[in-house]
MARMARDREN-835239 format. One record per residue (C-alpha): residue number from 1; y, z, x. Coordinates in steps of 0.2 Angstrom, whole numbers, plus 5000, padded with zeros to 4 digits. Example, Ala and Ser with C-alpha at 12.3 -4.5 7.8 and 13.67 -1.06 7.14 Angstrom:
REM residues 2
- seq:north:up:east
- 1:4978:5039:5062 .
- 2:4995:5036:5068 .
END
This chain:
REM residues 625
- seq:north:up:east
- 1:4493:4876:5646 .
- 2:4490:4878:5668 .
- 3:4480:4862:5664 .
- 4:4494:4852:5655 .
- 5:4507:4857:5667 .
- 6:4496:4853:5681 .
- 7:4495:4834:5674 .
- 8:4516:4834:5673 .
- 9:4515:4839:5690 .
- 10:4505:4827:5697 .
- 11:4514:4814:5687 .
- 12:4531:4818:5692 .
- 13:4524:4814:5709 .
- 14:4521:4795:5703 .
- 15:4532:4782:5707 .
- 16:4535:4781:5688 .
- 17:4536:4798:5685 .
- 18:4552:4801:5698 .
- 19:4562:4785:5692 .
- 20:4557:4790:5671 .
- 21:4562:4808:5678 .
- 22:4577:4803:5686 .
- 23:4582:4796:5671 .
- 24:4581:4809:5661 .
- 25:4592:4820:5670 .
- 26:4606:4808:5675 .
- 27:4608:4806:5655 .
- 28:4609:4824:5649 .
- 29:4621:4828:5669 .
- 30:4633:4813:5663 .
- 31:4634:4822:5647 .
- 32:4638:4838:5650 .
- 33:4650:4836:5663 .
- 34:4662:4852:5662 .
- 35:4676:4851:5649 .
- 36:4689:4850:5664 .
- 37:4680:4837:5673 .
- 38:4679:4825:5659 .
- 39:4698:4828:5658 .
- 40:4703:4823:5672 .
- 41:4692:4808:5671 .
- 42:4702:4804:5655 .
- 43:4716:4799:5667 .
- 44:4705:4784:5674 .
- 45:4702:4777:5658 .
- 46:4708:4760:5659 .
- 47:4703:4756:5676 .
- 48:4685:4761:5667 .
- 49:4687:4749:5655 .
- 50:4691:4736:5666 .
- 51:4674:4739:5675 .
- 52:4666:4741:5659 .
- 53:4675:4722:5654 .
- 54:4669:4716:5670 .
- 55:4653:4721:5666 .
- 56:4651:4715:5650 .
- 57:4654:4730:5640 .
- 58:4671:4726:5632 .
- 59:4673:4732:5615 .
- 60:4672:4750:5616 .
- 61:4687:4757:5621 .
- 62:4685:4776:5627 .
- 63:4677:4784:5642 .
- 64:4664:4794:5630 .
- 65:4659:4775:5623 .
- 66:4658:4767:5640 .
- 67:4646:4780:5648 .
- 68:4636:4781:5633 .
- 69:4634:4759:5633 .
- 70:4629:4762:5653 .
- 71:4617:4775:5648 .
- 72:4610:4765:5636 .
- 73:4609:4749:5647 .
- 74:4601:4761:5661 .
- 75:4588:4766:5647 .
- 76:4584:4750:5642 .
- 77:4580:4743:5660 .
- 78:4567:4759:5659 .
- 79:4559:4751:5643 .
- 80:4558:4735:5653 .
- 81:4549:4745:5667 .
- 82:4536:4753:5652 .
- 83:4533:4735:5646 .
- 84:4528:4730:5664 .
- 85:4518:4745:5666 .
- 86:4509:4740:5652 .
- 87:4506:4724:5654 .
- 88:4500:4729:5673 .
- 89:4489:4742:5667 .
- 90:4479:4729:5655 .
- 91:4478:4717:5666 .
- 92:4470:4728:5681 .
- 93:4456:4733:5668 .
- 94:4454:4715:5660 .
- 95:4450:4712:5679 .
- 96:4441:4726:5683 .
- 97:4424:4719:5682 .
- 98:4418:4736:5679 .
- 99:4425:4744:5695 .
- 100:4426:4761:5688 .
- 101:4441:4764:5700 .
- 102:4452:4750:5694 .
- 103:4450:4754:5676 .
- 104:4452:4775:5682 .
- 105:4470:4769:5690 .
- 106:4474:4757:5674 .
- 107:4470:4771:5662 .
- 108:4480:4782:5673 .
- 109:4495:4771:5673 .
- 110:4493:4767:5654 .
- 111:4495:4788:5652 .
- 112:4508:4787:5664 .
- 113:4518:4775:5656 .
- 114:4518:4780:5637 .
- 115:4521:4798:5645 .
- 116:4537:4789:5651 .
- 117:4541:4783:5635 .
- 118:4542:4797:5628 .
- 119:4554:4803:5641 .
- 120:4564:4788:5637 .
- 121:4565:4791:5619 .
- 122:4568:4809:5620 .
- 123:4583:4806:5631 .
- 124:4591:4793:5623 .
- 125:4590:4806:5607 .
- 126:4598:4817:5618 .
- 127:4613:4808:5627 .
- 128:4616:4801:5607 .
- 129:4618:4817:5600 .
- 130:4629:4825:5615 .
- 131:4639:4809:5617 .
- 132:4642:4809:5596 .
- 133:4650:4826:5596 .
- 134:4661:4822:5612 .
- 135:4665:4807:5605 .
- 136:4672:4816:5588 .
- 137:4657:4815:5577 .
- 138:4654:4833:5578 .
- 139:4664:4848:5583 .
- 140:4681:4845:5589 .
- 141:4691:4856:5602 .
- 142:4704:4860:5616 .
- 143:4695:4848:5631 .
- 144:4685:4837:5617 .
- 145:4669:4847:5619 .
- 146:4668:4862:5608 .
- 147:4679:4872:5597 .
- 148:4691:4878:5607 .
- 149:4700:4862:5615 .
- 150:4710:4848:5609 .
- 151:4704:4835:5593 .
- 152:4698:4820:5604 .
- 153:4710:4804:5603 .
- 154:4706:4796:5588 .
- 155:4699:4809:5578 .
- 156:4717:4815:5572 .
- 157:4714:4822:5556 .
- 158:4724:4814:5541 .
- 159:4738:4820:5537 .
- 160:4743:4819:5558 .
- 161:4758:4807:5553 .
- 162:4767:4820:5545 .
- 163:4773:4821:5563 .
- 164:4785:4806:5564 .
- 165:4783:4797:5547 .
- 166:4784:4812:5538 .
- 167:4794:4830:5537 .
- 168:4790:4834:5553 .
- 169:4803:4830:5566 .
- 170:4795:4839:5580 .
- 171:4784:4854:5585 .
- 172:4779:4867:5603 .
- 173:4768:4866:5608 .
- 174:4765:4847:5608 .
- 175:4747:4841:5600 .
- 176:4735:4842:5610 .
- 177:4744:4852:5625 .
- 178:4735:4862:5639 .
- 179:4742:4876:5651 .
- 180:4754:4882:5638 .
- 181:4759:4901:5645 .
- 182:4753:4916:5635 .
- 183:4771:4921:5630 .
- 184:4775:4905:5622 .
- 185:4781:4905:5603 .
- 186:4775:4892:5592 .
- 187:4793:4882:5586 .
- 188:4791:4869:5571 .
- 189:4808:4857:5567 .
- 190:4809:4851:5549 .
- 191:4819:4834:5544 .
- 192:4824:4844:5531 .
- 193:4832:4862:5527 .
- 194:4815:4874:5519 .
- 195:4815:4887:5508 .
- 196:4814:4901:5518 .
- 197:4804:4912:5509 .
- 198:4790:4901:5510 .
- 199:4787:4902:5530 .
- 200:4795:4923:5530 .
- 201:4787:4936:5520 .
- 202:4801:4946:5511 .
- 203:4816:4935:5515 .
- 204:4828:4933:5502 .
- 205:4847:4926:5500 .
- 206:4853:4944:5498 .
- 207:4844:4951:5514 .
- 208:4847:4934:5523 .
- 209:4860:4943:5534 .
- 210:4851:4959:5537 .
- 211:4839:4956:5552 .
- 212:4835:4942:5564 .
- 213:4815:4943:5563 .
- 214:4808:4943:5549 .
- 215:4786:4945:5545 .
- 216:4778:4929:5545 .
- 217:4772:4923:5526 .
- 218:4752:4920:5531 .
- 219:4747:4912:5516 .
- 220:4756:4896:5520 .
- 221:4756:4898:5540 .
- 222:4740:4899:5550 .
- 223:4738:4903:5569 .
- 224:4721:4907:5574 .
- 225:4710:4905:5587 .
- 226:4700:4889:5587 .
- 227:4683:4894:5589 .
- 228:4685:4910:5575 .
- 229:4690:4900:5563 .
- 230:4704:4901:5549 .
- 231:4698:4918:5543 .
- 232:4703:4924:5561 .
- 233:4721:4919:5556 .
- 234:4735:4929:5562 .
- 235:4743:4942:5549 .
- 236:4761:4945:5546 .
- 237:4764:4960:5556 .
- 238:4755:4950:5572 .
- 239:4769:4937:5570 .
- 240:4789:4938:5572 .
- 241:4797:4922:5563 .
- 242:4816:4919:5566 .
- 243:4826:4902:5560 .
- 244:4841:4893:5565 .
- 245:4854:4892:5550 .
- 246:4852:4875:5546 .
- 247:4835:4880:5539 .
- 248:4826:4868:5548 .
- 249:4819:4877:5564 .
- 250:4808:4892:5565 .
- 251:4801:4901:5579 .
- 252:4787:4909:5578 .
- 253:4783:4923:5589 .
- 254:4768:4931:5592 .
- 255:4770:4952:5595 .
- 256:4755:4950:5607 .
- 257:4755:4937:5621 .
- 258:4742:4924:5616 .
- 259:4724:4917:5623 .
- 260:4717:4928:5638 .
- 261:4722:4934:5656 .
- 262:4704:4926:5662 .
- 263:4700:4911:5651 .
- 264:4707:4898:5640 .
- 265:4710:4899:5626 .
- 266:4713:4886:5611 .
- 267:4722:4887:5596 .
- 268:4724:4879:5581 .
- 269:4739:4880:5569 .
- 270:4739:4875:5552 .
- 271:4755:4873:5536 .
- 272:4749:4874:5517 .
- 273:4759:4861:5508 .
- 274:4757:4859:5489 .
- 275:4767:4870:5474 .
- 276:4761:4885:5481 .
- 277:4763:4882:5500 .
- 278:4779:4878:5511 .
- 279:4794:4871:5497 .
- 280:4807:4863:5505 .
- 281:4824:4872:5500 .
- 282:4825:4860:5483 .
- 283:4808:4870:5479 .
- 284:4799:4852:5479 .
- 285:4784:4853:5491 .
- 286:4786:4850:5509 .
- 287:4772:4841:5515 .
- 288:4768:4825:5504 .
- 289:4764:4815:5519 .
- 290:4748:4823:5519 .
- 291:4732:4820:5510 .
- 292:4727:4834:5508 .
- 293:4745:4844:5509 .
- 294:4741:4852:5525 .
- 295:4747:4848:5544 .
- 296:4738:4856:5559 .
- 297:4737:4853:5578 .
- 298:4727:4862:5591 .
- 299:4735:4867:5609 .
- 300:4726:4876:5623 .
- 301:4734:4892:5631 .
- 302:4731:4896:5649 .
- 303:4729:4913:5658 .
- 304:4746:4915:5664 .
- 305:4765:4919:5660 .
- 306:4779:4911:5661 .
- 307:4790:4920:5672 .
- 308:4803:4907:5679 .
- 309:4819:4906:5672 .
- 310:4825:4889:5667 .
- 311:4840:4877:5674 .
- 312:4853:4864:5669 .
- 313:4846:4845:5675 .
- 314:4859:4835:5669 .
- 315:4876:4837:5659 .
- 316:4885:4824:5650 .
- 317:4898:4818:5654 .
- 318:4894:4822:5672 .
- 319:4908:4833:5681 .
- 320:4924:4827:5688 .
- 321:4926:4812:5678 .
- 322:4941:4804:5666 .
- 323:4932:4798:5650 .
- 324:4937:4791:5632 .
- 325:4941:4807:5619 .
- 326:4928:4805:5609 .
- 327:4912:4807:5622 .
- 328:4901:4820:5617 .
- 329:4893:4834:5629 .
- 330:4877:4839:5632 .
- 331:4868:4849:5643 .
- 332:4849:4846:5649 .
- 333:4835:4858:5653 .
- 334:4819:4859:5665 .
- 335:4812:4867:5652 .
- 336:4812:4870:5630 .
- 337:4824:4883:5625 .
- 338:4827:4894:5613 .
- 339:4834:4886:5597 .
- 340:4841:4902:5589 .
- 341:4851:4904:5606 .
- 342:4858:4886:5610 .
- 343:4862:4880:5592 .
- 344:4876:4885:5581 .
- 345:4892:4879:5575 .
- 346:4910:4888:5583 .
- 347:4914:4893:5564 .
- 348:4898:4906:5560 .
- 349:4904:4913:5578 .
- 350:4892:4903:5592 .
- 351:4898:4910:5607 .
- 352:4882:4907:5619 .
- 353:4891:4891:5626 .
- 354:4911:4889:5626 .
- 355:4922:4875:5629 .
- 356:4940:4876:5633 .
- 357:4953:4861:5632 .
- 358:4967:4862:5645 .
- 359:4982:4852:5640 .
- 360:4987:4841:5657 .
- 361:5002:4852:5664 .
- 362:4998:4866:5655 .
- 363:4987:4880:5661 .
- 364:4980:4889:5645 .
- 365:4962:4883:5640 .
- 366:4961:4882:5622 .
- 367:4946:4883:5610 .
- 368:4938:4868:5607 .
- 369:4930:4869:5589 .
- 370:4914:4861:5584 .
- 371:4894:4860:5581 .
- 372:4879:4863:5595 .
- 373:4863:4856:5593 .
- 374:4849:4859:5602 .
- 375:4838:4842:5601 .
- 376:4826:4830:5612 .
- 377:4810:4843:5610 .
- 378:4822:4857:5614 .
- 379:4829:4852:5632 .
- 380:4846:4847:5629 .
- 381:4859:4855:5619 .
- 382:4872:4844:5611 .
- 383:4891:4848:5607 .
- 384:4901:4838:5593 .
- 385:4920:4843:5590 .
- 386:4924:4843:5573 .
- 387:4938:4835:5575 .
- 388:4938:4817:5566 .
- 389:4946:4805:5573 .
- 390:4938:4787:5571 .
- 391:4923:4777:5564 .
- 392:4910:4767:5572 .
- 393:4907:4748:5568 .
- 394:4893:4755:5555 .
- 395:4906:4766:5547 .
- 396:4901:4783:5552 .
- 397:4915:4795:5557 .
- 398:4919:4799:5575 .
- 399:4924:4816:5583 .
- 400:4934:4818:5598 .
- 401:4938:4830:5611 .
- 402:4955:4834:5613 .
- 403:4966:4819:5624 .
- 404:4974:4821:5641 .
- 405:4965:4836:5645 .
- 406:4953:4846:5657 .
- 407:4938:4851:5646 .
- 408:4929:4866:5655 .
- 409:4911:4870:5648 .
- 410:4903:4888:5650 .
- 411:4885:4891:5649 .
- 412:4881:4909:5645 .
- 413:4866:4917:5654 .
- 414:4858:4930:5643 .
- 415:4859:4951:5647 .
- 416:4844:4954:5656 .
- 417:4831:4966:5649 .
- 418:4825:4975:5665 .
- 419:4822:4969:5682 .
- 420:4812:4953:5679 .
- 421:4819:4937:5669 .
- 422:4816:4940:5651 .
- 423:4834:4943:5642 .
- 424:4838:4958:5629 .
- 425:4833:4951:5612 .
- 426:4847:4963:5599 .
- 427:4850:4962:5580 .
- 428:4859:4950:5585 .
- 429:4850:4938:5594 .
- 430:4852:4934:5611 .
- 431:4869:4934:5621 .
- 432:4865:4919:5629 .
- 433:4854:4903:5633 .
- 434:4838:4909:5636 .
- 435:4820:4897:5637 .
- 436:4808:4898:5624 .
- 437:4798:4911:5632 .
- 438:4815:4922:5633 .
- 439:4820:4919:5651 .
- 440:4838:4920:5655 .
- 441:4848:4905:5660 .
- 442:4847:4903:5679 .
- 443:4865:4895:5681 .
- 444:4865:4893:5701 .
- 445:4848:4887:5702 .
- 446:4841:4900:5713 .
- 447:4826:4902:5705 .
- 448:4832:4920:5701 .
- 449:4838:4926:5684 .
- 450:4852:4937:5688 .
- 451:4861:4939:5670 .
- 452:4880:4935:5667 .
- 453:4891:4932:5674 .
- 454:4882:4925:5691 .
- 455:4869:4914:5681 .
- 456:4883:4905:5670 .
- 457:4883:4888:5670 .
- 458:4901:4880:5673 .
- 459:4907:4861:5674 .
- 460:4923:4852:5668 .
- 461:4929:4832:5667 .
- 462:4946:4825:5661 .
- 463:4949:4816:5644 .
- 464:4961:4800:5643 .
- 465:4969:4798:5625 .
- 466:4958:4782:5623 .
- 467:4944:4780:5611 .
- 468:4929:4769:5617 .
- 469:4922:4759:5604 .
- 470:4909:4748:5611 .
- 471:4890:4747:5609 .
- 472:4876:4751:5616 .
- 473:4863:4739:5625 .
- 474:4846:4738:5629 .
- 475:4842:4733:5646 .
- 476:4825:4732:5644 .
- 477:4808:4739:5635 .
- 478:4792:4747:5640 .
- 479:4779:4738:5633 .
- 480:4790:4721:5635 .
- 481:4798:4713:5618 .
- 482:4796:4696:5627 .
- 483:4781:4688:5618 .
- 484:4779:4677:5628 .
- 485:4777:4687:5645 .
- 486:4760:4693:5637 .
- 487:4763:4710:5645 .
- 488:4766:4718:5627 .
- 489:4747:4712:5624 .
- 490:4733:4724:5628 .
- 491:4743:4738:5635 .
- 492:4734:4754:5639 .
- 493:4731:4764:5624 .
- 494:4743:4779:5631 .
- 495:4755:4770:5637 .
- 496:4771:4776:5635 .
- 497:4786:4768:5624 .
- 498:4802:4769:5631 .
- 499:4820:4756:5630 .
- 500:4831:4759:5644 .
- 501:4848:4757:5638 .
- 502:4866:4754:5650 .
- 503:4876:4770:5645 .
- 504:4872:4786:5638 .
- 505:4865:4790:5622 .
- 506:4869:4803:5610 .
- 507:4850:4814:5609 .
- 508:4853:4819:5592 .
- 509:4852:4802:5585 .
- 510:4837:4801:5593 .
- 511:4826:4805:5579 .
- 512:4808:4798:5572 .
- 513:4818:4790:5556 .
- 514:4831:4782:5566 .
- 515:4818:4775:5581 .
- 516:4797:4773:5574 .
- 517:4783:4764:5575 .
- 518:4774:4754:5562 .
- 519:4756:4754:5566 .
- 520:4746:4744:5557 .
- 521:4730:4733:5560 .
- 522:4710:4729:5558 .
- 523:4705:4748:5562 .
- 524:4721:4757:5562 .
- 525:4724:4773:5550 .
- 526:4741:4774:5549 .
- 527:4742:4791:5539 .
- 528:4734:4797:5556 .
- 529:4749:4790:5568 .
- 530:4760:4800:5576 .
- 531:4775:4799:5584 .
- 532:4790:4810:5593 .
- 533:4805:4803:5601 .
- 534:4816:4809:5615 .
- 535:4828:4806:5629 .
- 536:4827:4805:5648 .
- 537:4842:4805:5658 .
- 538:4838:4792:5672 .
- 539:4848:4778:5687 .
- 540:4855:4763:5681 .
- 541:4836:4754:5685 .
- 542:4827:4765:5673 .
- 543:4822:4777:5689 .
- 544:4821:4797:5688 .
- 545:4835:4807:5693 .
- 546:4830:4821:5705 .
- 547:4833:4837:5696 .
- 548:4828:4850:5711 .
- 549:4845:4848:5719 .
- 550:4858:4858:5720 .
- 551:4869:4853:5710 .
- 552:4857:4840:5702 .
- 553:4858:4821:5704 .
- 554:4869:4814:5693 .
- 555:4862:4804:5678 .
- 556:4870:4783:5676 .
- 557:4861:4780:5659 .
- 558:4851:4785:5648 .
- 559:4833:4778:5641 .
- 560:4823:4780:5624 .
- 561:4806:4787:5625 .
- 562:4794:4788:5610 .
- 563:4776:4799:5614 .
- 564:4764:4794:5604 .
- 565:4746:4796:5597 .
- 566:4736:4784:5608 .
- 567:4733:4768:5601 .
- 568:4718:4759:5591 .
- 569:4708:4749:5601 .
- 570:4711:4732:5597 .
- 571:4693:4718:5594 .
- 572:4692:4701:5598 .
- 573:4705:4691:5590 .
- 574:4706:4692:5573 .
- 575:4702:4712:5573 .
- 576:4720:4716:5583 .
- 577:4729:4732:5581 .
- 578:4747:4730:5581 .
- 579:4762:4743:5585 .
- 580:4778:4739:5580 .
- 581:4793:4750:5589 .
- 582:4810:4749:5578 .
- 583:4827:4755:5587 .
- 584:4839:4756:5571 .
- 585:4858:4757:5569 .
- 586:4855:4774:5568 .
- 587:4853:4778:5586 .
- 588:4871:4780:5593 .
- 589:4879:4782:5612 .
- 590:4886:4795:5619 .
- 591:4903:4789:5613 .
- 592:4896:4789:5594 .
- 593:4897:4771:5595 .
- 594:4881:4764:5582 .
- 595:4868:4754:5590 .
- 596:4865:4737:5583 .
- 597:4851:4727:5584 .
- 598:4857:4711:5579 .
- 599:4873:4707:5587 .
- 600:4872:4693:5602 .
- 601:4871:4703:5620 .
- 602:4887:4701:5623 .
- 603:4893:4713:5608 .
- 604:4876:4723:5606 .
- 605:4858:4718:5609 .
- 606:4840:4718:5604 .
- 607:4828:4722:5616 .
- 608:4829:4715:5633 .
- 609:4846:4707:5633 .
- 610:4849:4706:5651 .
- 611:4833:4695:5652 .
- 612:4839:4680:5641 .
- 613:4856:4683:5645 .
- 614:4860:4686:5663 .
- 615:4878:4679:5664 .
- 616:4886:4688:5650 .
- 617:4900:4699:5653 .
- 618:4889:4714:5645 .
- 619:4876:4712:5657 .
- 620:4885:4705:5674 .
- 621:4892:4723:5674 .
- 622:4874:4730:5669 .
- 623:4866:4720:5685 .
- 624:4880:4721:5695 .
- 625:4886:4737:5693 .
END
């Protein structure tokens, strides 16, 4: 043994040995990078692949592939090297003439170099094997290195596009997420109204009334910890479920804060479809989008809580105005709040947010009757009268505020539970808005949570007796719809989908079956495709609003934003990957006016009107504002 590492000693201190050394160790470093590290080297993907185009590596599209091609390159330069070794070795002792030091220092260099070989092979075997399971082949988690982090990018597993395509409208925390707080819930948005008693142990029509939390049914709903597996699952006295009254939303509240105050933690989450698992309120079952009648998504949850109360961004219309009767209000969060708090209709007795009409030349507010939403991944809550009093150019009906009035809007901070910013949770719910980690409405934006009624939330605008009927349009798209700009060809495969449009939109329309993506192609798995839609509130050139201010910039349009699973990787022509965005008549503006696609600019648009058709009337006032 002292003789055999004696020999790797020596050889180590070879020429060959330190270059087949270095080798060795740069594979196995570059491949076990920390899991943070190669995250953040996930942002600089595509200037990567440029380089690796450059280079001659195109065809491989992620970071994992594009090390593991240089590696292999880097190897195989190495095998050159043995080859010439080789070839030196026998040609010093063909030319030896019996020297017994040339053919001592030509054995020597033979050893030498199939010891290098060896090294060679063993770490190629080894970068293979690591760079497989980062690459998805093996285990996937939180990070993409082991079982506790997020599924890599394309190893989505099927079933994903239950998420979009499917019965899944939207979901907290997002797939794939990191840093989410250790008292965040887990909230799941259905398309359609579930049977209750199929997501809450013991809830039944009788006792519908009876309490606000109710024991999560774990049979069909599974939150564990990545890394212990499904039998590690969370039981049903570890998990509070409430629901909004549609049926469609359910929080889920863990009695213990998730993950860990000194490490990160991953978890996976997991709904059981079929006969036996989540119905939807018809009693068929809920996830047929899935192969395999299941849905999961992993999230990573850091060491800290959220303790900062959240603040109004944006309101729709913005304050102080004179608009058309039937605009619809809205208010817009830094942050996801609470469903159960921000969405109900005046009828069942919503009190959380009130709007008042007040007459011109009167001085009594009255009531103002109608629906609240809470929509765009929870950050904006959406107010429609029920007051009909119109339809759109597709047919649909149109509500209206009361005419010729001052509308007042009050926000409701929740009662605070103590001296931090968490509000009182009652048998009734909460008596305001409240994030979804429970902290009270910061109304002034103080960064302080101060309880009612110093943290409500107040605006007003006047309403004309007129009814605005026009269309949106769309000023333009992100990728561009112009084929023949070619900048909707080989876009980066997280690029973000968006259509910035000239007014504002209503968010609730805003909805994966009104606005989707059909992807399709050579390598594409659409049943693995995921999609969410939401709603930025942006200036009049598609630029962010600053919401720090105080009060906060005031929003001039709104744009369209689709997040997505990243896209395929596309070959050479003809093994292409195509995605198709669709913007449908369903999406409609603010004034419940029905996008549609297929009028001329100046009545409605498709994508990029203002592009083709500058000097329409439509778009002078969009470029000249």
């Amino acid at each position: 043994m002292q003789k055999n590492r004696a020999f790797l000693f020596s050889f180590l201190k070879t020429a060959t040995g330190r270059v087949l050394f270095f080798a060795l160790i740069s594979a196995v470093v570059v491949t076990l990078l920390p899991v943070e590290i190669r995250a953040q080297t996930d942002v600089g993907v595509n200037n990567v692949q440029q380089v690796a185009n450059t280079a001659g590596l195109a065809g491989g599209s992620d970071l994992i592939t594009i090390i593991g091609r240089i590696i292999n390159i880097f190897l195989g330069f190495l095998g050159l090297v043995f080859l010439v070794l080789m070839l030196y070795a026998g040609f010093t002792w063909m030319t030896a003439a019996g020297d017994a030091d040339k053919i001592k220092k030509a054995q020597g260099t033979i050893r030498n170099a199939i010891i290098g070989l060896v090294i060679i092979a063993s770490a190629w075997a080894i970068t293979s094997f690591i760079l497989g399971i980062f690459a998805g082949q093996g285990l996937g988690g939180i990070g993409g290195g082991g079982p506790s982090g997020p599924l890599a990018p394309f190893s989505s597993a099927p079933g994903s596009a239950c998420l979009g395509k499917g019965i899944i409208e939207t979901h907290l925390p997002d797939r794939n997420s990191t840093g989410i707080p250790r008292n965040s819930p887990i909230i799941i948005t259905f398309k359609e109204p579930m049977k209750p008693d199929t997501i809450m142990k013991g809830w039944t029509d009788a006792t519908s009334n009876t309490q606000m939390e109710w024991p999560l049914e774990d049979k069909n709903v599974l939150i564990y910890r990545t890394v212990q597996g499904q039998d590690a699952a969370m039981g049903s006295d570890q998990i509070k479920v409430r629901y909004t009254k549609d049926l469609k939303t359910f929080v889920f509240k863990p009695a213990d804060y998730l993950g860990s105050p000194t490490e990160k933690i991953g978890y996976t989450v997991v709904l059981k479809g079929s006969k036996n698992g989540i119905l939807k309120a018809d009693g068929s079952p809920a996830l047929t989008c899935s192969p395999n009648n299941e849905y999961s998504w992993q999230f990573e949850v850091s060491t800290v809580l959220d303790l900062t109360p959240p603040y109004v961004t944006a309101v729709i219309p913005p304050a102080e105005g004179l608009y058309a009767r039937n605009i619809i209000v809205m208010l817009n969060f830094n942050k996801a709040m609470d469903p159960t708090a921000s969405q109900g209709t005046t009828a069942d007795g919503f009190q959380n947010i009130e709007i008042l009409a007040t007459p011109n030349g009167q001085t009594v507010g009255i009531p103002v009757t109608g629906e609240f939403k809470i929509v765009n991944q929870y950050r904006t809550v959406e107010f429609v009268s029920d007051a009909k009093c119109g339809t759109n150019s597709c047919g649909r009906d149109v509500y209206c505020l009361p005419g010729n009035a001052q509308i007042q809007v009050n926000a409701k901070a929740g009662t605070l539970d103590g001296p931090g910013p968490q509000a009182v949770f009652t048998t009734n719910g909460y008596d305001g808005l409240v994030s979804v980690v429970g902290n009270s409405l910061d109304g002034d934006h103080n960064d302080k949570a101060e309880g009612p009624p110093g943290d409500n939330y107040q605006w007003s605008f006047g309403t004309s007796n007129d009814i605005k009927l026009s269309p949106p349009v769309i000023v333009s798209t992100t990728p561009d719809s112009d084929p023949n700009t070619g900048k909707n060809s080989n876009v980066s495969l997280d690029m973000p989908i968006t259509a910035l449009f000239d007014s504002f939109l209503q968010a609730s329309t805003l909805n994966s079956d009104n606005v989707y993506v059909d992807a399709h192609g050579t390598t594409e798995q659409p049943d693995t495709f995921w999609w969410t839609v939401g709603m930025k509130l942006v200036k009049n050139d598609g630029s962010d609003i600053d919401t720090t201010t105080v009060p906060p910039e005031k929003p001039e349009v709104s744009a369209l934003t689709i997040d997505h699973r990243p896209f395929q990787p596309s070959g050479v022509f003809p093994n292409l990957n195509y995605y198709d965005p669709y913007i449908t008549s369903g999406v409609q503006d603010a004034y419940q006016n029905c996008f549609v696609p297929a009028r001329k600019c100046g009545a409605g648009s498709g994508a990029n009107c203002c592009k083709f058709q500058p000097n329409s009337e439509v778009c002078k006032k969009i470029l000249n504002p």
